[in-house]
N, C-alpha and C positions, 0 to 999 in steps of 0.2 A: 663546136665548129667542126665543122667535117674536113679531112683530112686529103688534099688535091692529090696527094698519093696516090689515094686510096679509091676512083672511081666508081668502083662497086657501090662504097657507100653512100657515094652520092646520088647515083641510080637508083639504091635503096630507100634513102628520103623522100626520093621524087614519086617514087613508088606509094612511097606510105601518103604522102600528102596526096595524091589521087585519088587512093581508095575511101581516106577520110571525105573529100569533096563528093565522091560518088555516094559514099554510103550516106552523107547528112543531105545532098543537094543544093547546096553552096559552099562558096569557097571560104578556107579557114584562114584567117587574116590574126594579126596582132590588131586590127582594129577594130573587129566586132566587139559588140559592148560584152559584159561579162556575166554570164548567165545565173540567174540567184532564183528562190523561190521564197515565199513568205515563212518558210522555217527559218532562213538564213537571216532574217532580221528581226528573229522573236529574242524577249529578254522576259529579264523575272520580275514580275508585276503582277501580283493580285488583279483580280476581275475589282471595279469600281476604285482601284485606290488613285491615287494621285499622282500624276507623272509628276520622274524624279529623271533629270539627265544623267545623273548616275549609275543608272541602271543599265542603260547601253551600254555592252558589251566592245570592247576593242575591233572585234569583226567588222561590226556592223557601224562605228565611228569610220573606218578606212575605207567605207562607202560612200562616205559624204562627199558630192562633187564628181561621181564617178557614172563611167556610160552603164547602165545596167539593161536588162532583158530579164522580164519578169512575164508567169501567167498567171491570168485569173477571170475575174469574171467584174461587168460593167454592171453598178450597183443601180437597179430601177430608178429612174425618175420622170419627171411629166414630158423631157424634150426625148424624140425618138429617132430623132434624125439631124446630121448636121452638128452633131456635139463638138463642143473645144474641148470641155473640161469635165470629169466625172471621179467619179469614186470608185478605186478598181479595191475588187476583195477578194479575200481566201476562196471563198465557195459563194454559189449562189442562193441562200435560203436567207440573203438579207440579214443576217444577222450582224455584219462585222464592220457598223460606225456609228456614233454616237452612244447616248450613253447606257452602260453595261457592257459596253462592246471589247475587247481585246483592244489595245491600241496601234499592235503590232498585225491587226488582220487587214489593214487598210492603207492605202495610197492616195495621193490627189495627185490625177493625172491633170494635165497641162498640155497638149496636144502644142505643136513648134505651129510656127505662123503657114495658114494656108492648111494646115491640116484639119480634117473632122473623120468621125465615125459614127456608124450609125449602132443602134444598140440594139444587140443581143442575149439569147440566152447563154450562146455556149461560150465556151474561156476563148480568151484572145491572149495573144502576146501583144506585150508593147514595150518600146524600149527606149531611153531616155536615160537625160541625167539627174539622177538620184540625190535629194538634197534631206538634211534633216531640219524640220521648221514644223514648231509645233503649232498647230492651228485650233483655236477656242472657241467653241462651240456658242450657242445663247446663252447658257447658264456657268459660262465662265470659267467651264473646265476644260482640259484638253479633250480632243474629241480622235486628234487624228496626227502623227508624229514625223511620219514619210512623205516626200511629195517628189513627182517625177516631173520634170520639168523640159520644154523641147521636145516631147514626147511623139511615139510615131506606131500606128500599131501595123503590129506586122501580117 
């Protein structure tokens, strides 16, 4: 808490809170959601073995239920325009759902009511609240472990 003494440093706050608003081009709120990238919710899992809830990391448990802001890239599929719902991944060479895949390279997005997007090559932001719900594939294995839900890209 800043100090009504002490004006200066409250000038100085307002100061610093400015230039942050300037340098990023929005304003910095305790309500933007909290910016994470796909390292910050990788754990230790061999490539093909079995998901284990276990293996989540404490980090990445205090994200469950939480606003995040995440980038990546929207995984090819037949609909081009108009999506609710898609698979965002680490990179785009399609490699990162289903099986062989890392289970930590992947998301189900979930777009909030009245939202779509159309798809692209390049990385998008999207941001949403963040759930852990493992989702099973045809052949009965986990396929995909994150899901962003109420989603909105930015």
């Amino acid at each position: 808490m800043i100090d009504a003494r002490r004006p200066h440093l409250r000038i100085l706050a307002v100061a610093a809170l400015v230039a942050l608003q300037t340098a990023f081009g929005t304003a910095v709120t305790a309500d933007e959601p909290k910016g994470i990238s796909f390292d910050d919710v990788k754990f230790p899992i061999e490539r093909d073995a079995e998901y284990d809830a276990s293996l989540l990391t404490p980090e990445i448990l205090a994200l469950d239920g939480q606003q995040i802001k995440i980038r990546g890239y929207i995984r090819p599929s037949v609909k081009q325009s108009g999506i609710q719902k898609f698979i965002l991944v680490r990179d785009n060479l399609e490699c990162c759902f289903g099986p062989g895949a890392m289970l930590f390279d992947c998301m189900i997005v979930r777009l909030g009511e009245g939202e779509t997007t159309e798809f692209t090559t390049r990385p998008i932001a999207v941001s949403g609240t963040f759930y852990i719900k493992p989702f099973k594939g045809p052949d009965d294995r986990i396929w995909a472990v994150f899901n962003l839900r109420d989603a909105k890209v930015d």
